[in-house]
BAFI-3210 file (N, C-alpha, C; in Angstrom, 3 decimals, decimal comma, padded with zeros to 6 digits):
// residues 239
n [1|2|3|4|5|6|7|8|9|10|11|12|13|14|15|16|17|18|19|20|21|22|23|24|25|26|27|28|29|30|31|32|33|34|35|36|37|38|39|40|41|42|43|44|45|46|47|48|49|50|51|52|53|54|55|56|57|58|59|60|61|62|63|64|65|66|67|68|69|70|71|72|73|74|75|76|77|78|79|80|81|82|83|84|85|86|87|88|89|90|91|92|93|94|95|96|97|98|99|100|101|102|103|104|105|106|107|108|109|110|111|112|113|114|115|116|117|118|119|120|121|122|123|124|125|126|127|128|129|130|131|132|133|134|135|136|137|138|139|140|141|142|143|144|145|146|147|148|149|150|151|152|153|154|155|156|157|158|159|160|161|162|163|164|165|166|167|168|169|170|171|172|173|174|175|176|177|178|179|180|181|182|183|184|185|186|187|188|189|190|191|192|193|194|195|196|197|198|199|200|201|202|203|204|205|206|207|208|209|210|211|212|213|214|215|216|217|218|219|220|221|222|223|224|225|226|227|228|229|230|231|232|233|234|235|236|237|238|239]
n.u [108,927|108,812|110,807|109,510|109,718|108,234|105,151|104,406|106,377|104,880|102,997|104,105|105,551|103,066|101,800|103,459|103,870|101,367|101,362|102,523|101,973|100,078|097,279|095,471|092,816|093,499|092,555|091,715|091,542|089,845|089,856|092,024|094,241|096,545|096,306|094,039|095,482|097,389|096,099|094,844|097,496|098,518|095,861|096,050|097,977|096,753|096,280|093,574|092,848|094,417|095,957|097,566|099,886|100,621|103,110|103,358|105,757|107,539|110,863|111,779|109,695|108,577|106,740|107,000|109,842|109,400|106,952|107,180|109,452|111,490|110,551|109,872|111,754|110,678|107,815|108,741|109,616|107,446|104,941|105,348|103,821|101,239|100,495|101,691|103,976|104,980|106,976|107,774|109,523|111,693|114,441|116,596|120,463|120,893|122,567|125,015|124,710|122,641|120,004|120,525|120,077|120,238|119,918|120,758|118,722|117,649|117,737|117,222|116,405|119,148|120,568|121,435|119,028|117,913|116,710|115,162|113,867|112,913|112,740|111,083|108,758|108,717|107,615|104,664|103,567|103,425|101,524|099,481|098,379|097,602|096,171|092,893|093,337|094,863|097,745|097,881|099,757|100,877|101,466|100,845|098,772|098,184|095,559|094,881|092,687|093,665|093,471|094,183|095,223|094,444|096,029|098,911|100,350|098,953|097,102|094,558|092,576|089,960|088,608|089,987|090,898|092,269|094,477|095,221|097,564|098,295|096,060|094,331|095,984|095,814|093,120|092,504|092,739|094,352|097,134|099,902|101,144|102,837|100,472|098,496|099,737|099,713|097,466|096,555|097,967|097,320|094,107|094,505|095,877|094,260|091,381|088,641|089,384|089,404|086,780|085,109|086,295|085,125|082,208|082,004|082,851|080,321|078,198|078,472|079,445|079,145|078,974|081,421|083,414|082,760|083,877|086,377|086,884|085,115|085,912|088,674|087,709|086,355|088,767|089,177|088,451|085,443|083,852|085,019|083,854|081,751|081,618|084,250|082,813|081,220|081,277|083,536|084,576|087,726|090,465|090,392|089,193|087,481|089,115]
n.v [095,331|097,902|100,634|102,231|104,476|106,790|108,069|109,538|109,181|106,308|108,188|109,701|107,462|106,521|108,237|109,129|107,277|107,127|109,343|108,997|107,863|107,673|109,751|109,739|108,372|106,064|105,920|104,402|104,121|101,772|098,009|096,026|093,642|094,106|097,538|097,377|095,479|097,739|099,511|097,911|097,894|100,143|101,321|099,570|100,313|103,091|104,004|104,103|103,426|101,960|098,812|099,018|097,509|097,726|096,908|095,756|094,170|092,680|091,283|090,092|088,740|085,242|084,567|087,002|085,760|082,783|083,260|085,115|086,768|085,088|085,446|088,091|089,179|087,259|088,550|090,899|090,686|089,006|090,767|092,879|095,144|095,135|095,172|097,737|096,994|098,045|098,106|098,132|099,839|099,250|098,961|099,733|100,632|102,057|104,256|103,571|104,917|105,748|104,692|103,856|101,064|099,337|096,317|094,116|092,083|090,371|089,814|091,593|091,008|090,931|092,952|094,064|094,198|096,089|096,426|098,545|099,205|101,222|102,710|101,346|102,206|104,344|104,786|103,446|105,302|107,598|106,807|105,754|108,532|109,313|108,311|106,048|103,968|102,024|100,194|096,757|095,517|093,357|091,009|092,663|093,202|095,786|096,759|099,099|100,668|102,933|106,192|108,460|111,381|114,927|116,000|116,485|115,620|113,875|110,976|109,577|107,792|105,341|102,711|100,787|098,129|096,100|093,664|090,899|089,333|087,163|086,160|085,363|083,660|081,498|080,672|079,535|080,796|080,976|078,860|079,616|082,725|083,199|082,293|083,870|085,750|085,615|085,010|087,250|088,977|087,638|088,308|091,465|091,115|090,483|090,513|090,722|092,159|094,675|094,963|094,747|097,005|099,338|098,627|099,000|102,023|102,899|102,527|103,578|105,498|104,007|101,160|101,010|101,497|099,097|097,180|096,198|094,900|093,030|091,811|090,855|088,850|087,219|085,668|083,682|080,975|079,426|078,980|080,481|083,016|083,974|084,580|086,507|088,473|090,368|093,589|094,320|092,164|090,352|090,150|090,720|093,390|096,713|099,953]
n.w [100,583|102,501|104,870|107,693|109,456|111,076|110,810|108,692|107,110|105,847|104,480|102,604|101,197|099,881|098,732|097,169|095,639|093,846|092,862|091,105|088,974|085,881|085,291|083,438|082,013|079,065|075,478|072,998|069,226|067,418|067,358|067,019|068,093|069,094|069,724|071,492|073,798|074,090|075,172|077,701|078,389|079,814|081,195|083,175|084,395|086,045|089,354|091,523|093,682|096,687|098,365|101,542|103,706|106,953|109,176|112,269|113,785|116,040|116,057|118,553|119,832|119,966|118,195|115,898|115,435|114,444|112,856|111,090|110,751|108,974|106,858|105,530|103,601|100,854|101,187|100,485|097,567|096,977|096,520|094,867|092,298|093,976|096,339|098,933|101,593|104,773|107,272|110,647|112,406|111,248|109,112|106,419|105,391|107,368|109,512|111,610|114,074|114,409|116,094|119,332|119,696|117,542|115,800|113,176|112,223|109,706|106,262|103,552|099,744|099,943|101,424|104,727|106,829|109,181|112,946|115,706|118,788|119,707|117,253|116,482|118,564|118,108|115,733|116,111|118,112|116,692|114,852|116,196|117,458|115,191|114,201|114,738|115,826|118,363|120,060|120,504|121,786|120,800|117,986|115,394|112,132|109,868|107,503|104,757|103,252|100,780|098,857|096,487|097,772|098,267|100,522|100,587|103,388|104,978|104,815|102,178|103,546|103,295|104,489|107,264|108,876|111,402|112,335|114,697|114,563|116,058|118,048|115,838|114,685|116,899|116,854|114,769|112,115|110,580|108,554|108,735|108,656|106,700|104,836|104,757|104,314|101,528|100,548|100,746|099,357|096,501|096,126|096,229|093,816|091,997|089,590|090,943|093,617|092,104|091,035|093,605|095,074|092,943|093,401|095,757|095,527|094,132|095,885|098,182|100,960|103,306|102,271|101,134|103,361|105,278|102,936|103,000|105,045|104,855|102,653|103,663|105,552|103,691|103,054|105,334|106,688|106,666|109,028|111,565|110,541|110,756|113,279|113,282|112,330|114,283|115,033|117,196|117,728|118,948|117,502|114,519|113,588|112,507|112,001]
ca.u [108,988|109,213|111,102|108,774|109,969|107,413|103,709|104,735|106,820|104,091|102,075|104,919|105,492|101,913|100,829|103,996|103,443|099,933|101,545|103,931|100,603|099,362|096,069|094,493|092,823|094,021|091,590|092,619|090,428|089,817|090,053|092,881|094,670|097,350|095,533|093,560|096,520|097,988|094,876|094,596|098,634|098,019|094,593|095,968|099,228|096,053|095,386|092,436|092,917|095,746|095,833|098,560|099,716|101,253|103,281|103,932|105,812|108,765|111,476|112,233|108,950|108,796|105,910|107,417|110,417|108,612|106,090|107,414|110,827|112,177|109,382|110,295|112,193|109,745|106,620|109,128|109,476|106,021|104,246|105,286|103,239|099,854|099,913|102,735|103,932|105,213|107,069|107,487|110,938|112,510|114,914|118,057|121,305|120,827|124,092|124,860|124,789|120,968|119,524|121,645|119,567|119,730|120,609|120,386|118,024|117,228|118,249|115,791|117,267|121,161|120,573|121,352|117,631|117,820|115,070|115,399|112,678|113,140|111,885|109,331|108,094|108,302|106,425|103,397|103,028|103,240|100,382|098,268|098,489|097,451|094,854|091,862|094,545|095,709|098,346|097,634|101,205|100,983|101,906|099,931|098,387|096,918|095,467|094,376|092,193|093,936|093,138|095,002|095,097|094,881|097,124|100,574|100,811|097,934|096,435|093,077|091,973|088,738|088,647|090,893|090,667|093,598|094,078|095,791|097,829|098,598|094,728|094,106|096,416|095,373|092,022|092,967|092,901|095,522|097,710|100,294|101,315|102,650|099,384|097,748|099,988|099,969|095,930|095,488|098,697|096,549|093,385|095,475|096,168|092,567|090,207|087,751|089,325|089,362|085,657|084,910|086,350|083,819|081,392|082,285|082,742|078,991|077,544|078,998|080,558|078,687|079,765|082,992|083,847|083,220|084,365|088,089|087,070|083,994|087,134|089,645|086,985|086,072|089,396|089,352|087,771|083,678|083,182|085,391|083,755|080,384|082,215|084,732|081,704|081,000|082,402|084,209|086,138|089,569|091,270|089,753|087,767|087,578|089,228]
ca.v [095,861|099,721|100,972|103,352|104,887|107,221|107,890|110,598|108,070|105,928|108,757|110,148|106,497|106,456|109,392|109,016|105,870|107,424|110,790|108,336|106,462|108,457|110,375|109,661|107,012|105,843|105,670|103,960|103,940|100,456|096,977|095,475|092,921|095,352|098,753|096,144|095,030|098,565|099,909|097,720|097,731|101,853|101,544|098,970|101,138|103,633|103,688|105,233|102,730|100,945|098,526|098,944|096,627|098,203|095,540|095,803|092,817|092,736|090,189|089,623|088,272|084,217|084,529|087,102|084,933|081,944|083,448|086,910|087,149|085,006|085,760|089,549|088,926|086,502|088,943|091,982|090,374|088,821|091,786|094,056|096,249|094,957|095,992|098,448|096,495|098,562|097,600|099,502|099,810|098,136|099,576|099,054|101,581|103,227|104,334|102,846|105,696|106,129|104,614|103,201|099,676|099,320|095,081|093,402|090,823|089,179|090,002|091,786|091,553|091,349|094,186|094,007|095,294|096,206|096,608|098,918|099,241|103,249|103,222|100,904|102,606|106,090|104,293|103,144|106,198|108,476|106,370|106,228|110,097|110,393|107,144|105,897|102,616|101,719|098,961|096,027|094,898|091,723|091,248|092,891|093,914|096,896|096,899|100,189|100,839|104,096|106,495|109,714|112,513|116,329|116,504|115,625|115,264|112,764|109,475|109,378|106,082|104,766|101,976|099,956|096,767|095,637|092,303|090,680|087,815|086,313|085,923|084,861|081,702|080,755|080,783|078,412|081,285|080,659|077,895|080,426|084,194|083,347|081,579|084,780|087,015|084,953|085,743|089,069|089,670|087,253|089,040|092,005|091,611|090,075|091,198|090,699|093,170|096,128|094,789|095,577|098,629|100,070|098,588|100,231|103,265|103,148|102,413|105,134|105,660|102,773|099,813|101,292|101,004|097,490|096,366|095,737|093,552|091,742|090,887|090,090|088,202|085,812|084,719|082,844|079,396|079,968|078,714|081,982|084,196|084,774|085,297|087,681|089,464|091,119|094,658|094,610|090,864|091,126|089,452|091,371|094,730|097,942|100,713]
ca.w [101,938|102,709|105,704|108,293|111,256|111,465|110,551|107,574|105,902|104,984|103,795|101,737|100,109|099,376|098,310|095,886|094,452|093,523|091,570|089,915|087,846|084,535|085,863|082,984|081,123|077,998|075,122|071,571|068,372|066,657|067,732|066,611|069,235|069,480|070,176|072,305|075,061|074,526|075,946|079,029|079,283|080,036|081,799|084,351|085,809|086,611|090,608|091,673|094,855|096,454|099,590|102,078|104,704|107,898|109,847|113,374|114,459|116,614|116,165|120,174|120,265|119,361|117,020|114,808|114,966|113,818|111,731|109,742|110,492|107,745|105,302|105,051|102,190|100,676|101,273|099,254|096,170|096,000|096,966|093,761|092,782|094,209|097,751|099,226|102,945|105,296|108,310|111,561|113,297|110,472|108,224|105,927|105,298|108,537|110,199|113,019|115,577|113,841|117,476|120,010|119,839|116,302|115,437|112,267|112,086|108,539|104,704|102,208|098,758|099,324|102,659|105,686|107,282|110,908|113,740|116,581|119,400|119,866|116,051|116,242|119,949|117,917|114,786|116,881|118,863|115,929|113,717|116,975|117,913|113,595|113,326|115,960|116,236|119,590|119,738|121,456|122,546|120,084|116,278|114,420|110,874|109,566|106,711|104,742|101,294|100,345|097,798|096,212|099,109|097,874|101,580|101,148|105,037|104,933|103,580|102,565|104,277|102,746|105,296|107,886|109,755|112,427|112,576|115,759|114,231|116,854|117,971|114,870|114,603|117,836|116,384|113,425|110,704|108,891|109,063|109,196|108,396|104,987|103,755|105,004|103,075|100,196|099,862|100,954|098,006|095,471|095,940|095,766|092,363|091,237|089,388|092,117|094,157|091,630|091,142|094,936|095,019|091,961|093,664|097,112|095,139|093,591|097,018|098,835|102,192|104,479|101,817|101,111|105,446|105,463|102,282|103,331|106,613|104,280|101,956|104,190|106,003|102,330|102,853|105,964|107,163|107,093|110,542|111,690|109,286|111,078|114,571|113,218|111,803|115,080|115,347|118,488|117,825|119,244|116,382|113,166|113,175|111,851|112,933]
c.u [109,498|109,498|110,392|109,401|108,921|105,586|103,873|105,615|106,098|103,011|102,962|104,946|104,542|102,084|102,409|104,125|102,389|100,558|102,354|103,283|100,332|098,322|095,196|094,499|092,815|092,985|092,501|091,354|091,037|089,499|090,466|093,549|095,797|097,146|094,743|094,492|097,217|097,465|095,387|096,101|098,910|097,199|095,165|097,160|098,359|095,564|095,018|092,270|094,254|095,578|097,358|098,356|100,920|101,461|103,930|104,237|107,048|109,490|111,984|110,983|108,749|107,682|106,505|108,642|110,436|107,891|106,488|108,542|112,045|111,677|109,799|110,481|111,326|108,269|107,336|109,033|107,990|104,731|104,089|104,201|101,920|099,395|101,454|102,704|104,809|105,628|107,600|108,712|112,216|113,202|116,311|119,018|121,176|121,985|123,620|125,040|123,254|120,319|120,509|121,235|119,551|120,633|120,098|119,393|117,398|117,956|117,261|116,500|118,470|121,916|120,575|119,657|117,629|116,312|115,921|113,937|112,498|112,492|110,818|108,400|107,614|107,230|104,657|102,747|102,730|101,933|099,434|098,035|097,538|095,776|094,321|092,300|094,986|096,684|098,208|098,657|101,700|101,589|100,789|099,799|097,743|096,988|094,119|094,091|092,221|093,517|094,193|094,204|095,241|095,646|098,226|101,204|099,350|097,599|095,127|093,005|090,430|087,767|089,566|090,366|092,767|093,472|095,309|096,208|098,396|097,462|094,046|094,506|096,319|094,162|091,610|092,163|093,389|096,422|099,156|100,531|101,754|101,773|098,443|098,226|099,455|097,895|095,523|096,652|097,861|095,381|093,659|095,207|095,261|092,083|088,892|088,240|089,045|087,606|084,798|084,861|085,582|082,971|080,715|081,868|081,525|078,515|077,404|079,511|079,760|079,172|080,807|083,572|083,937|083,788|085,375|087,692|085,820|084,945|087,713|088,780|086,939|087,016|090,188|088,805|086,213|083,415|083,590|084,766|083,067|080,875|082,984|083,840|081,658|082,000|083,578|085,228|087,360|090,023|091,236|088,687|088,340|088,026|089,077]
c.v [097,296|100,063|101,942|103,583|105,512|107,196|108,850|109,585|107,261|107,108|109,380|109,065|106,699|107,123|109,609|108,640|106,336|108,546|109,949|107,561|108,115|108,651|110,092|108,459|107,353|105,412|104,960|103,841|102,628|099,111|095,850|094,811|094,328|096,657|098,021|096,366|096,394|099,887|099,473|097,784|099,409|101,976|101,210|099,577|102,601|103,154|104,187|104,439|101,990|100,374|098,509|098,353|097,405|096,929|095,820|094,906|093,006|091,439|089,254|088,718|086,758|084,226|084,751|086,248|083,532|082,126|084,314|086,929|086,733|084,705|086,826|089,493|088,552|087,732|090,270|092,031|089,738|089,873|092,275|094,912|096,141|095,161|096,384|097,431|097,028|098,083|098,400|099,220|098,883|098,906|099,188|100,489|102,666|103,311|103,810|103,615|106,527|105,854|103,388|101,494|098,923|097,790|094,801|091,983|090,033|090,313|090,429|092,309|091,699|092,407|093,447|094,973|095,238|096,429|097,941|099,262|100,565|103,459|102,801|101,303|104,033|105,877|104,523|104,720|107,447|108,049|106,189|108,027|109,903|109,396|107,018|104,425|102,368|099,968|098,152|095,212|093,183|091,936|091,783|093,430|094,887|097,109|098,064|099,961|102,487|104,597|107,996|110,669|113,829|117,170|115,911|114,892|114,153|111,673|109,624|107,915|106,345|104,060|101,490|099,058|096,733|094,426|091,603|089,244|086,732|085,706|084,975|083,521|081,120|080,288|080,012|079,255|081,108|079,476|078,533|081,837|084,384|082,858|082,900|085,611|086,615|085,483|086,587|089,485|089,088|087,602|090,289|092,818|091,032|090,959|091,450|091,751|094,337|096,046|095,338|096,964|099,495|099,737|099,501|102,039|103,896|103,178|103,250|104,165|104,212|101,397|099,949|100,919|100,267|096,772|095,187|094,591|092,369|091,266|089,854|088,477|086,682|084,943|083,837|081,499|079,675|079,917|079,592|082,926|085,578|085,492|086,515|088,771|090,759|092,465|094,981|093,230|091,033|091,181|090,431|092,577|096,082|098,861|102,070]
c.w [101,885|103,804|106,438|109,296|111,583|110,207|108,489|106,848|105,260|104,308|103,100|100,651|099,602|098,550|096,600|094,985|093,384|092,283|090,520|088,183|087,294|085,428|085,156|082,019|079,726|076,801|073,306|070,318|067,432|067,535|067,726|068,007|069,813|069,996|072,026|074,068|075,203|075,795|077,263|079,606|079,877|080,821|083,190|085,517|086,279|088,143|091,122|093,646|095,343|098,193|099,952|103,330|106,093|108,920|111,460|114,258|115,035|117,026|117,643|120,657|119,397|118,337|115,961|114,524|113,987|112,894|110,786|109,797|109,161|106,366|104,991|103,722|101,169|099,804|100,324|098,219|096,161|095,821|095,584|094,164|092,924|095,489|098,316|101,075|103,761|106,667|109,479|112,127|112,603|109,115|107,335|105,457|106,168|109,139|111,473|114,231|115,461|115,102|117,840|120,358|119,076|116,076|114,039|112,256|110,596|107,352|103,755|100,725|098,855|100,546|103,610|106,190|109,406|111,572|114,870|117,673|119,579|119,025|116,125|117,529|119,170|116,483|115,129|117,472|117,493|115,486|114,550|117,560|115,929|113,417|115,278|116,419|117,614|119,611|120,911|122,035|121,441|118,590|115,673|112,447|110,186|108,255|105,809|103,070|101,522|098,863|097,736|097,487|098,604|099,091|101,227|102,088|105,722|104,133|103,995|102,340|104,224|103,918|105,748|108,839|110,134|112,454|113,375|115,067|114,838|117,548|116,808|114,752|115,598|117,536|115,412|112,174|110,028|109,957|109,679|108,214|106,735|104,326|103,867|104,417|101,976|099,293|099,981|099,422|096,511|094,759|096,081|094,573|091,136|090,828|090,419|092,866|093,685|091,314|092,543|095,418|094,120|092,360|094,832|096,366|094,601|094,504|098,090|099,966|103,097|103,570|101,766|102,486|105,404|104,010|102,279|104,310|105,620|103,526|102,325|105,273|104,775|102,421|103,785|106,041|107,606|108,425|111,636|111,012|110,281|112,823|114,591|112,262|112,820|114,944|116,240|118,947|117,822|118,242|114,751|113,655|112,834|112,697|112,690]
res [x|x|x|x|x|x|x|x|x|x|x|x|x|x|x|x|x|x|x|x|x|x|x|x|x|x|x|x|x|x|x|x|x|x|x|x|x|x|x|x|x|x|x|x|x|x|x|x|x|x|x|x|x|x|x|x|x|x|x|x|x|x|x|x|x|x|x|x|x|x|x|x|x|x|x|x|x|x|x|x|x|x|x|x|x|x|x|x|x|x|x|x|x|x|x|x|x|x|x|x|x|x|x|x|x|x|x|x|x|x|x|x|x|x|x|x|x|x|x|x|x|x|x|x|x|x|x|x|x|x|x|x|x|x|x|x|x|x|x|x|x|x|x|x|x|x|x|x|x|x|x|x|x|x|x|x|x|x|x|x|x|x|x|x|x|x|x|x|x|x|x|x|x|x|x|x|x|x|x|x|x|x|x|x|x|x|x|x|x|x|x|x|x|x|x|x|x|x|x|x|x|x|x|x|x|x|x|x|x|x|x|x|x|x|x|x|x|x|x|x|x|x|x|x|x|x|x|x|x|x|x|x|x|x|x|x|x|x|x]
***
């Protein structure tokens, strides 16, 4: 879990994570087991892609109570380093005269992690003023296939899908919010996804767009699939 208040904080994490990976690939002569695993243990901290999950859930509301609030933790450590998760008005070692609303609500790692609605009101409004996002007052998910940015003060976003998770489990997507992390972090850290993405990337710009929602799509309940196909379905679409 990564603390955001504003829109420039996740594109700072990003775009740092990204300078932090070797640029270049690793080549070895022979084919000895060893040369072998040293290869792919070099190749694979290369990311030429990375998905990030932007979480905008607010604990006053009984969902996130029920569904995310005492996963946080949970979704930090299993996350590593296969998708960065980002949460909006949610932070830890903030002084306490940081906003005058500012409560503790759950434990990430050993921290106290607070919420405040001021942050997560100045979150939202910042990342809609920067993205074509509008928030729909509910829990939501946004999920982004980023790539290295030659802006500092930007993320280059590939594709994004929003996904209304509260729509959703009314909908009988997931049984709940952690079976839905649990496979967007699994495919994640698949081969199948880094497969997608080279494929996206051979196809150009019109497969690349939908990739992310034809993904996140594979890993619901078929008889939802073809409905949240449509572009304009509350619950799931591109944004």
């Amino acid at each position: 879990m990564i603390d955001a208040i504003l829109y420039r904080d996740i594109v700072k994490a990003v775009n740092n994570q990204f300078s932090e990976r070797p640029k270049r690939m690793a080549f070895f002569d022979g084919v000895t087991p060893a040369s072998s695993k040293a290869m792919a243990d070099i190749n694979a901290k290369i990311r030429k892609k990375s998905l990030v999950a932007v979480l905008f859930c607010n604990p006053n509301s009984q969902f996130c109570r029920g569904e995310i609030l005492d996963s946080l933790s949970y979704f930090h450590h299993r996350s590593k380093e296969h998708i960065d998760i980002f949460c909006c008005g949610y932070g830890a070692y903030w002084p306490e005269n940081k906003y005058p609303d500012l409560k503790v609500v759950t434990t990430i790692d050993g921290a106290d992690w607070s919420y405040s609605d001021s942050s997560f009101v100045a979150a939202l409004e910042d990342f809609e003023s920067k993205t074509k996002w509008r928030y729909s007052g509910e829990n939501e998910l946004l999920l982004l296939d980023v790539s290295p940015s030659t802006n500092p003060d930007d993320l280059n976003i590939n594709s994004a899908i929003v996904c209304n998770l509260e729509q959703m489990k009314k909908d009988g997507a997931f049984s709940s919010v952690r079976a839905l992390f649990e496979s967007i972090i699994r495919y994640a850290a698949s081969d199948k996804a880094g497969d997608a993405w080279g494929f996206s990337d051979q196809k150009g710009i019109e497969v690349a767009s939908s990739f992310l929602k034809d993904a996140i799509l594979g890993l619901l309940p078929k008889p939802l699939q073809s409905s949240y196909l449509k572009a304009e379905n509350f619950a799931i679409k591109q944004i």
